[in-house]
N, C-alpha and C positions, 0 to 999 in steps of 0.2 A: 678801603674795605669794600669787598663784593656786595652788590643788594641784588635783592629779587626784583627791581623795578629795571634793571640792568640788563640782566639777563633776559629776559624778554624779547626786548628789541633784537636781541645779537640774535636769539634764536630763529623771529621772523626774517629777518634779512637772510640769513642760511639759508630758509626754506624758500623764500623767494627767487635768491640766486641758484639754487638746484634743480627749479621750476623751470625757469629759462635754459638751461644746461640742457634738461630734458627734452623739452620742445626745439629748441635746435642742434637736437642730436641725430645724425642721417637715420631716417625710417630701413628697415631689416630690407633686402633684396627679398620679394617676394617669389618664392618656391617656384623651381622651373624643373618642370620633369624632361626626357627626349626619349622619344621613341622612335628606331628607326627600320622602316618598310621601304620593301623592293613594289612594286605595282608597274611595271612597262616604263615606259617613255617618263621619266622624273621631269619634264616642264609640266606634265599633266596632273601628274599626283602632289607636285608643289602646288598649284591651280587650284587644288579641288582642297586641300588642308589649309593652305591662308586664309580661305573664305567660311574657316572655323572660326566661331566666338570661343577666345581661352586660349588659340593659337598664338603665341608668340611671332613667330620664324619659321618657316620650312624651309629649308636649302639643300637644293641638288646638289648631287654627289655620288659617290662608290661605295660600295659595300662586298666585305666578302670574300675577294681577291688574293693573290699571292703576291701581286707588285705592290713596291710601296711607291706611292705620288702616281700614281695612273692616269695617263690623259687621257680625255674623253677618244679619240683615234685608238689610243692602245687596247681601251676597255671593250669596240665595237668594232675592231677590226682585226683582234687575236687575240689568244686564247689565255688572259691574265686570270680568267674564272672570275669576275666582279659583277657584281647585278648595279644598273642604274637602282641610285637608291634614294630618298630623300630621309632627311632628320629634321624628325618634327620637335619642336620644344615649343612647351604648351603649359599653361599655368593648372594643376591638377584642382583647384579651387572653381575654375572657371570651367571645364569640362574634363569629363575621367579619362583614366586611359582606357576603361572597357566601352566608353565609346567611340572613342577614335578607334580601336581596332575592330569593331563591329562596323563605323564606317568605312573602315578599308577596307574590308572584303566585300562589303557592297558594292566597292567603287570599280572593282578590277573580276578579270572571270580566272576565279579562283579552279578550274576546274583543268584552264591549260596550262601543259606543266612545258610546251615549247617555247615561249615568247606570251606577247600580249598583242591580241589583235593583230595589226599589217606588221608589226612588229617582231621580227621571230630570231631565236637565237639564243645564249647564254646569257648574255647582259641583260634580256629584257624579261627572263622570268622572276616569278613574284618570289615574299619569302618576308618573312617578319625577322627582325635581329634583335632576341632579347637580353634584354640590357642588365637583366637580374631575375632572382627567382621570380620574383612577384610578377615580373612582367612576360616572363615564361608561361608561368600558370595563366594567369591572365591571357595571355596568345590561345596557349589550348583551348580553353573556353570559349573563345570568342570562335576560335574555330569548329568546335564540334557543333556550335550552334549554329554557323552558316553553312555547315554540314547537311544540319536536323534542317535548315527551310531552305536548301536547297533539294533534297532527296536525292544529292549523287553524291560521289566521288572528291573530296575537295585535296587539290595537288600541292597547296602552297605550304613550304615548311614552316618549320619554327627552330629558329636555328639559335644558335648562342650567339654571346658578343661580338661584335667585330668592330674592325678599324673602320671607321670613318672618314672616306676623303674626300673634302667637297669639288664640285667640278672647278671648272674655268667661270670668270666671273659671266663670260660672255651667252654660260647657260642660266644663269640666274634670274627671276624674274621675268623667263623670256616673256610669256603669257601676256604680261600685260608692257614690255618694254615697247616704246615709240620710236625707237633705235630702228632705220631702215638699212635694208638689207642690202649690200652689194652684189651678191648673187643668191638667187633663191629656185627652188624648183618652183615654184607659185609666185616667180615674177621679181624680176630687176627695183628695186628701192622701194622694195614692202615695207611695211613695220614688220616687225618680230610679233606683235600682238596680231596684229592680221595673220601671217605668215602660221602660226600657230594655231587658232583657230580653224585655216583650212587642212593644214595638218589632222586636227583632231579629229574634224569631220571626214575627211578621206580617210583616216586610218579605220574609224568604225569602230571607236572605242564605245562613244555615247549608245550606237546603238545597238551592241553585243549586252553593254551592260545593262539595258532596260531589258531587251530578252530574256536576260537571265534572271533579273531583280523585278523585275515590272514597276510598281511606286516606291519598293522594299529602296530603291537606287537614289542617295543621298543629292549628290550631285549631277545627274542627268535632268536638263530644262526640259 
């Protein structure tokens, strides 16, 4: 015969063994948005978006193009039409997207529509690649505003989706790699981290963009 002093027990043991189930059930993959921007020379704009809080991953790559798998050679030495491009994936919890696009157009001089800096050419102009409406409209906006406090002209599009191809691993993280260089214009078994730095500073990135931006410029020390 059933009693109520029976059921009871069996009930709490349930709940107990459902309690534990719970708590060692894998936690959700927390929300990862990408956005991905053209800005010049992708070792630099990878550089300046890892050193977001909320940033995930930036990883250099192509954007844009008509070949499919494009090496870095192909992309900077004939006419495949691809912009050096990075794709940022960034926790939208942790920082929005209308601030990362307000910090890219701080970051680069939106206003040359040839290259960027010592940098000149197809592969190196700017250009946002929206990933969905939201982040279309959102590009707008973020544009007409660095429009409105620039007072000129602002050249960089806002383009639709496109394919994504990331570089060679050998461009990745160059910035801060300790990987020395077997041949370099800035000297025989550099690091890449060195190597890079005088890069930046001979290209005259840093200080196009403070002329343009003056404090407005996120990433300029």
């Amino acid at each position: 015969m059933f009693r109520k002093s029976m059921f009871k027990p069996a009930i709490l043991t349930l709940a107990i063994t459902l309690g534990f189930a719970a708590q060692n059930r894998p936690a959700a993959a927390a929300e990862t948005e990408v956005l991905t921007v053209a800005g010049g020379c992708f070792w630099c704009v990878e550089a300046d978006f890892e050193s977001v809080k909320g940033v995930k991953e930036a990883v250099s790559g192509f954007a844009g193009g008509r070949t499919k798998n494009p090496t870095y050679k192909q992309v900077t030495s004939s006419n495949t039409g691809h912009y050096e491009a990075v794709q940022i994936q960034f926790d939208p919890a942790v920082v929005s997207r209308d601030t990362l696009l307000n910090l890219f157009f701080r970051s680069i001089d939106p206003t040359d529509a040839g290259g960027q800096f010592c940098d000149r050419g197809e592969s190196y102009r700017t250009a946002i690649f929206a990933g969905s409406p939201a982040q279309k409209s959102a590009a707008e906006q973020a544009k007409a505003e660095a429009q409105a406090a620039l007072g000129t002209k602002i050249v960089t599009p806002v383009l639709g989706n496109a394919t994504f191809y990331p570089a060679e691993n050998y461009h990745q993280d160059y910035y801060k790699s300790s990987e020395r260089l077997a041949f370099s214009s800035v000297g025989v078994g550099v690091k890449k981290s060195v190597a890079y730095k005088r890069y930046r500073s001979g290209c005259g990135r840093d200080a196009r963009v403070k002329q343009l931006w003056g404090g407005a410029a996120p990433f300029v020390k």
